[in-house]
C-alpha positions as CSV (number, residue, x, y, z in Angstrom):
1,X,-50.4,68.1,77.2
2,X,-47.3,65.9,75.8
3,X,-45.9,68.9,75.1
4,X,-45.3,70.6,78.9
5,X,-43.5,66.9,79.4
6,X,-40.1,65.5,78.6
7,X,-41.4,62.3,76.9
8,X,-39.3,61.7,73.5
9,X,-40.8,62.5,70.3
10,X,-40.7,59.7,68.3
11,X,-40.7,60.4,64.0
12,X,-44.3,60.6,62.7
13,X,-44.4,57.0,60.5
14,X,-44.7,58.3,57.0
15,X,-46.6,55.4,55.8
16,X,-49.4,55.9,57.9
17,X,-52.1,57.1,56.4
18,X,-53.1,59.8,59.0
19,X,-49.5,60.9,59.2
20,X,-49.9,64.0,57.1
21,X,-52.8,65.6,58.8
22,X,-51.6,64.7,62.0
23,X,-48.5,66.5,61.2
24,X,-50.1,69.6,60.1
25,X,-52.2,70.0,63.0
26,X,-49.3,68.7,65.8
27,X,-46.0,69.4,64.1
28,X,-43.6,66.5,63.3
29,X,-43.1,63.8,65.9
30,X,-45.8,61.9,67.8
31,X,-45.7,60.5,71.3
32,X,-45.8,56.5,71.5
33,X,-47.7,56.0,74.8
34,X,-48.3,52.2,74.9
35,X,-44.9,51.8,76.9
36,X,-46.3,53.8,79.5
37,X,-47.2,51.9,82.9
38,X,-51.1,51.5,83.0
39,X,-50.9,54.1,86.2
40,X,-48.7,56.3,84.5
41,X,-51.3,57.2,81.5
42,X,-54.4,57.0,84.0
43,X,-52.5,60.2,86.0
44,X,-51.8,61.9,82.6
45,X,-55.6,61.4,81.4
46,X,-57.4,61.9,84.5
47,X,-55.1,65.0,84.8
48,X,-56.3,66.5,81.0
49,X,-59.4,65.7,81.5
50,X,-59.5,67.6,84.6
51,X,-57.7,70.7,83.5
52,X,-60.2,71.1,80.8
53,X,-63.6,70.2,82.3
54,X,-65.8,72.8,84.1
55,X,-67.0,71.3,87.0
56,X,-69.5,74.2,87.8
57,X,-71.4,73.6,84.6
58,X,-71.4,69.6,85.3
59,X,-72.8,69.8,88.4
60,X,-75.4,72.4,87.1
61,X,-76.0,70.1,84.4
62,X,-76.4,66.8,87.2
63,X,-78.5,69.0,89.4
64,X,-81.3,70.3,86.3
65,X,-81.2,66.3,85.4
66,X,-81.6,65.2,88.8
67,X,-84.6,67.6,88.4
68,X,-85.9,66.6,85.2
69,X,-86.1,63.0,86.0
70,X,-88.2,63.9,89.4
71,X,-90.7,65.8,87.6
72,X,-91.3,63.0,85.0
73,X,-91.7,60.6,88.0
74,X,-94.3,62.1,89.0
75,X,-96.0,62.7,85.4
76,X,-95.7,59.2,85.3
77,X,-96.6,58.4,88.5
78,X,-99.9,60.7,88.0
79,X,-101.0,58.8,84.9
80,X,-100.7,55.6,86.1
């Protein structure tokens, strides 16, 4: 996601323990995003999150729940 922006890439801190994985699977550089404004990273989440959630399948998902749950209300319901 950082990426497709023009935030600066900072130097991976080679004393970090992570830093080596974390540069094998990203590249060198991270992204420091605690100086973002709190409304800044809420967009860039709630945009990620959205780009990559199938909203078909959780509504499927809420709608076979929403099922589920009536059905054992009643089971319970019926032995009581």
């Amino acid at each position: 996601m950082f990426k497709r922006t023009n935030f600066r890439k900072d130097p991976t801190k080679t004393t970090d323990s992570r830093a080596e994985k974390y540069s094998a699977r990203d590249g060198a550089g991270c992204w420091e995003l605690d100086g973002l404004p709190p409304a800044v990273l809420r967009d860039l989440l709630d945009t990620a999150i959205s780009d990559s959630t199938d909203f078909e399948k959780v509504n499927a998902i809420l709608k076979r729940e929403e099922v589920d749950r009536a059905q054992l209300e009643e089971l319970v319901r019926r032995a009581a």
